[in-house]
C-alpha positions as CSV (number, residue, x, y, z in Angstrom):
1,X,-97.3,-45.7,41.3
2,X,-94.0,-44.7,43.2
3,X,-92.4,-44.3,39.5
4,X,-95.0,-41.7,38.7
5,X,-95.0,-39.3,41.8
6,X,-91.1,-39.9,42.1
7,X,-91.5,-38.5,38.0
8,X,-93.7,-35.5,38.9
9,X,-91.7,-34.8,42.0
10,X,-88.8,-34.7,39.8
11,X,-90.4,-32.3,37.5
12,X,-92.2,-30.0,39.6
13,X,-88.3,-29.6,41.4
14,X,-86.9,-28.1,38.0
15,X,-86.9,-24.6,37.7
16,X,-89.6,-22.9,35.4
17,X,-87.7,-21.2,32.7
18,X,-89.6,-18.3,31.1
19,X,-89.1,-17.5,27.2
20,X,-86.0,-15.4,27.0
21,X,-87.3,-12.0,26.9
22,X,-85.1,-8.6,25.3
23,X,-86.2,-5.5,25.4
24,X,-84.9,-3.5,22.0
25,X,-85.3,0.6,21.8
26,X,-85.3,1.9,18.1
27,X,-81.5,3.6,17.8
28,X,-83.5,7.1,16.7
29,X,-86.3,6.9,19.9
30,X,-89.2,6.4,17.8
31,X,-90.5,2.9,19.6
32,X,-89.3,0.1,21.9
33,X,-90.5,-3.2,21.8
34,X,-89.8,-7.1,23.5
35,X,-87.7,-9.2,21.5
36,X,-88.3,-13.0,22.1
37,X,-86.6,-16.3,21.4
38,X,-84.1,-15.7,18.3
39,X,-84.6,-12.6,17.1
40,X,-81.9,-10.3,17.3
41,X,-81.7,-6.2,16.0
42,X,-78.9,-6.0,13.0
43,X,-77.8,-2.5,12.3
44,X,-76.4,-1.5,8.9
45,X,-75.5,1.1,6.5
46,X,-78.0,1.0,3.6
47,X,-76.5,2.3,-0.3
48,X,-77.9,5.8,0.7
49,X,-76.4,5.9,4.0
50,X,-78.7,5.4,6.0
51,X,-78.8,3.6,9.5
52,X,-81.4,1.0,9.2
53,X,-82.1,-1.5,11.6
54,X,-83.6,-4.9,10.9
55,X,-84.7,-8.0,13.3
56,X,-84.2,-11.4,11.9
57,X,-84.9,-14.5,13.1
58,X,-81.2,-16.5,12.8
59,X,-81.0,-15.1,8.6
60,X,-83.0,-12.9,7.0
61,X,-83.9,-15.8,4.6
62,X,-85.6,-17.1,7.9
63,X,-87.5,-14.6,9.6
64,X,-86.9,-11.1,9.1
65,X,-88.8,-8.0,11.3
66,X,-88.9,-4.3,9.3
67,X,-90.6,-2.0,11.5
68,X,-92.4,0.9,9.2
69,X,-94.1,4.1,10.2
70,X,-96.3,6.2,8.1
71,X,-98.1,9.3,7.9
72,X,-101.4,9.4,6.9
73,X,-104.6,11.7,7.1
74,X,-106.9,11.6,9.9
75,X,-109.8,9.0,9.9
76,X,-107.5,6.5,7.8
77,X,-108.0,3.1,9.3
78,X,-105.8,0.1,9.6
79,X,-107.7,-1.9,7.7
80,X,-108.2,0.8,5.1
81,X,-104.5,1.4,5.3
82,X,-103.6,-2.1,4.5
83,X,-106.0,-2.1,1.9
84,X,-104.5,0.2,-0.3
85,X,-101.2,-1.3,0.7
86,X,-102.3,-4.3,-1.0
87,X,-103.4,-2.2,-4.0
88,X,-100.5,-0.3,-4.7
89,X,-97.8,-2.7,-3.9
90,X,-98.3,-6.0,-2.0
91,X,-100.6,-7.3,-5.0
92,X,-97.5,-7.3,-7.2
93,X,-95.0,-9.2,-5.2
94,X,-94.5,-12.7,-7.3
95,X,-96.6,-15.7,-6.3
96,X,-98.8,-13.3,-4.0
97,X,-101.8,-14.9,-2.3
98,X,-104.1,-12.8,0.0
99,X,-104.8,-14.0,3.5
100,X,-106.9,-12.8,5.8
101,X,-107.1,-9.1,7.6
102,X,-108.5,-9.7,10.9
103,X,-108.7,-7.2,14.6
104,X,-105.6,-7.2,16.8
105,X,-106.3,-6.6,20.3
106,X,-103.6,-4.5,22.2
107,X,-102.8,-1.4,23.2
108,X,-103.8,0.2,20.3
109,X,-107.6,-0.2,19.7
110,X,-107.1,0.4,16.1
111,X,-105.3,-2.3,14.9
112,X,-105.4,-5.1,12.3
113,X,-102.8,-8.4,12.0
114,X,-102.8,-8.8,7.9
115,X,-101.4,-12.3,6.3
116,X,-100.3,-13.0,3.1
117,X,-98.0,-15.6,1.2
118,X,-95.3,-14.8,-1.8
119,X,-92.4,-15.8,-3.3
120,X,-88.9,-14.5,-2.9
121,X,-85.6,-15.9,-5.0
122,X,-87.8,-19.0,-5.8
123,X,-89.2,-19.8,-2.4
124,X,-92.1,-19.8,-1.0
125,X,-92.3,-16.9,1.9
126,X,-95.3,-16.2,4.7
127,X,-95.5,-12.8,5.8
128,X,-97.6,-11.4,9.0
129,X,-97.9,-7.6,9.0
130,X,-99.1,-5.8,12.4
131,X,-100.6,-2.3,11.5
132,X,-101.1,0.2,14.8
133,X,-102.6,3.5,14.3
134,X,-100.7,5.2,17.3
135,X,-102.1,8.2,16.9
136,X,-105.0,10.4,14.4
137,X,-101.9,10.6,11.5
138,X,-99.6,7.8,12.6
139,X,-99.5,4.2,11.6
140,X,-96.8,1.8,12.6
141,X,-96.4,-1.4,10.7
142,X,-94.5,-4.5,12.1
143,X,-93.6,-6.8,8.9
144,X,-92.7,-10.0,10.0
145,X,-91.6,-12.2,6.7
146,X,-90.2,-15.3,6.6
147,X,-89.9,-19.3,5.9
148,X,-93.5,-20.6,6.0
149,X,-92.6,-22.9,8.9
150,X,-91.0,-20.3,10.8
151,X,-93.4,-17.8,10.9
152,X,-96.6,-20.0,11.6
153,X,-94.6,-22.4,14.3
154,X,-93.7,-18.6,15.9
155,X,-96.9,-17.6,15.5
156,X,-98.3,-16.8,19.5
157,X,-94.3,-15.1,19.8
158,X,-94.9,-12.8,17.0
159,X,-98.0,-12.3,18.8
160,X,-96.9,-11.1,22.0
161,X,-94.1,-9.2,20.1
162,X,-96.4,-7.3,18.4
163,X,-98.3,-6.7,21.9
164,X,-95.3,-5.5,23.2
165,X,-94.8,-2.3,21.0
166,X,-95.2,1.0,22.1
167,X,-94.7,4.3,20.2
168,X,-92.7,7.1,21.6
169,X,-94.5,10.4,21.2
């Protein structure tokens, strides 16, 4: 019995470490967000020249953040939006396999979390997309894409992430 309040003592002495919080502003003003864990902002020249900044989790190969915005006309919906993504474009990518589109409560009352599974170079690949409509022609999409176990074992981080996003008007 000594052993086991000598143990809890012991642990209720160490300091409470919270998850290693970062906040990251977009280089052009456009958002800010809370980076958690190991996701870090890589900045880089793309063939046009154009600064583009991505967020990966350790490689690319294992987590990777692209933070899209898009115009669209007044009364579009997240959900709508994300269903013509899928459409258009997602649909196509190899070994695509729909998940599910489902309400993401936040600040923005319009918003949807969308999952899906591909492939990429051969490997399998998990993707969780977080569409915000921040205002009536404005939608900002954060696509997370990664290794399978990466992505769901970061799942509730991605999550609060996500929550932590705010546009800049």
């Amino acid at each position: 019995m000594r052993a086991l309040i000598l143990l809890i003592a012991s642990a209720l002495a160490l300091p409470w470490q919270a998850p290693e919080e970062r906040p990251f502003h977009d280089p052009e003003g456009r958002y800010q967000l809370v980076l958690r864990d190991r996701w870090e902002p890589v900045t880089y020249q793309d063939g046009a020249g154009n600064t583009v900044t991505d967020i990966v989790y350790g490689s690319s190969e294992e987590g990777l953040l692209r933070i899209r915005q898009f115009k669209v006309e007044p009364g579009v919906s997240p959900r709508a939006f994300v269903e013509r993504e899928e459409e258009i474009s997602l649909r196509f990518r190899p070994g695509y396999l729909r998940g599910a589109i489902e309400s993401f409560g936040g600040v923005y009352p319009e918003s949807v979390v969308f999952n899906f599974e591909f492939t990429r170079r051969g490997q399998k690949k998990v993707a969780r997309y977080y569409v915000f409509k921040t205002d009536e022609t404005t939608i900002y999409v954060l696509q997370f894409e990664g290794r399978p176990d990466v992505i769901r074992s970061t799942r509730n981080r991605l999550d609060l992430i996500a929550r932590s996003f705010r546009a800049r008007s």
